[in-house]
C-alpha positions as MATLAB code, in Angstrom:
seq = 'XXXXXXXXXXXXXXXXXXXXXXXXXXXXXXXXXXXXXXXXXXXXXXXXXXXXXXXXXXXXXXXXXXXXXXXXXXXXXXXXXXXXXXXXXXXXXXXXXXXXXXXXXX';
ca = [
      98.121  150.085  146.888;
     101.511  149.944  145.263;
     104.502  148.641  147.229;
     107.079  150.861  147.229;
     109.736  149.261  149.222;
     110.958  146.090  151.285;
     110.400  146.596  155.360;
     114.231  147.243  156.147;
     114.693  149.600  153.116;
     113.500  152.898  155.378;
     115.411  152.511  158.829;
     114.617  154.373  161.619;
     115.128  158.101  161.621;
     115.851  157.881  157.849;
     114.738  159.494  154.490;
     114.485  158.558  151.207;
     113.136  159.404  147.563;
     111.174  157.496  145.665;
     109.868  157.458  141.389;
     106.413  155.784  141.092;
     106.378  156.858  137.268;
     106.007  160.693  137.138;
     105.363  161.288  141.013;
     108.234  161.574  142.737;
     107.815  160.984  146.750;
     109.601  160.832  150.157;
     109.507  158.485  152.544;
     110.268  159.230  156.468;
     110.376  157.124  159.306;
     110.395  158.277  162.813;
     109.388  156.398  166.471;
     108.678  153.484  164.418;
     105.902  155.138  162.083;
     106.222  155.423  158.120;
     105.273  159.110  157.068;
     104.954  159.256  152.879;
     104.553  162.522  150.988;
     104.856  163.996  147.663;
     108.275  165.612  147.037;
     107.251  168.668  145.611;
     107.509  171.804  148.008;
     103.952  173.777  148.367;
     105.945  177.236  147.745;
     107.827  176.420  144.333;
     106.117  173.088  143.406;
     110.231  172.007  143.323;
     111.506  169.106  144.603;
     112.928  169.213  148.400;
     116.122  166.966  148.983;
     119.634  168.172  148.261;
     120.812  165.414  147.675;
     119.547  162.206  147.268;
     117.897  160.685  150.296;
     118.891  163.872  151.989;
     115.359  165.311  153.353;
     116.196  165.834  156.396;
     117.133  169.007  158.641;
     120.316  168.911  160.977;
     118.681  167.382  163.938;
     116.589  164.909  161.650;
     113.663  166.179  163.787;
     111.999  168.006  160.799;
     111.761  167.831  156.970;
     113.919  170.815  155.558;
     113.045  172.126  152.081;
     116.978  172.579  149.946;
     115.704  175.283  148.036;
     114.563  178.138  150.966;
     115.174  176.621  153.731;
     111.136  175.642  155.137;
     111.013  172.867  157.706;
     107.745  170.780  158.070;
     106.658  168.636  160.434;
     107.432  164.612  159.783;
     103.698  163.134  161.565;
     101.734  166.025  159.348;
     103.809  167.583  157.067;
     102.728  170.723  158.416;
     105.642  173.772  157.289;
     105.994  175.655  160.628;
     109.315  178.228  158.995;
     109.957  179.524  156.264;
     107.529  181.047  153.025;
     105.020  178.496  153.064;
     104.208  178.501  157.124;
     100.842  177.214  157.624;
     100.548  174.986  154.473;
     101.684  171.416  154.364;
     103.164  168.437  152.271;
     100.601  166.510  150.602;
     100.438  163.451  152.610;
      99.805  159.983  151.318;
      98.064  156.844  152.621;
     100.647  154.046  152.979;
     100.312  151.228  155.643;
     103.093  148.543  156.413;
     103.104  144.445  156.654;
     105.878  141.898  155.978;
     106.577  142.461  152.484;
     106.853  146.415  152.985;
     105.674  149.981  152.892;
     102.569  150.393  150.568;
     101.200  153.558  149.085;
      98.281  154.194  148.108;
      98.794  157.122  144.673;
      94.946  157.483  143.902;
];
C-alpha cells in the first residue's frame, strides 16, 4: 500500500486530487469514512474536478463530473444522472491508521 496522505490532510466532507505517478485519483471523505477512486470519468475517460480539489456537487452529497454534469455516489461510486447512469468510478482499496490514508494501486 502506498500512503497517500497525512490523517488531517482529507477533512470531513472534503475532496481532493491526488498524482501517484501517471494515475491521477480522488479522495472523499464523508461520516467519517475515506472513499478513494480513480479520477477518470467512465463516459470520456477525462478527468472530473473543475478545479482543483473541487469534486464535489453543490450539496457535497454526491461526486459531480465538470465535464457533463454526472453525479455518483461517494460510498460506491455508483453514477445515478447523467450519460454514464448505471456504471461507476473505479474504486480503490485504501484503509486508514495514524500516519494516514493508504492506497492500495495494484
Amino acid at each position: 500500500m502506498i500512503l497517500l496522505c497525512a490523517p488531517d490532510a482529507l477533512a470531513e466532507g472534503q475532496s481532493r486530487g491526488f498524482q501517484l505517478g501517471n494515475i491521477r485519483l480522488l479522495a472523499v471523505r464523508r461520516h467519517g469514512q475515506a472513499y478513494v477512486y480513480e479520477n477518470r470519468c467512465p463516459h470520456r475517460h477525462v478527468p472530473l474536478e473543475w478545479q482543483a480539489d473541487g469534486f464535489l456537487d453543490d450539496s457535497g452529497s454526491l461526486i459531480r463530473c465538470a465535464t457533463h454534469g454526472a453525479l455518483f455516489l461517494i460510498e460506491s461510486g455508483e453514477c445515478v444522472a447523467g450519460p454514464c447512469a448505471g456504471d461507476a468510478l473505479h474504486a480503490l482499496a485504501c484503509r486508514e491508521d495514524d500516519q494516514g490514508l493508504w492506497v492500495q494501486t495494484d
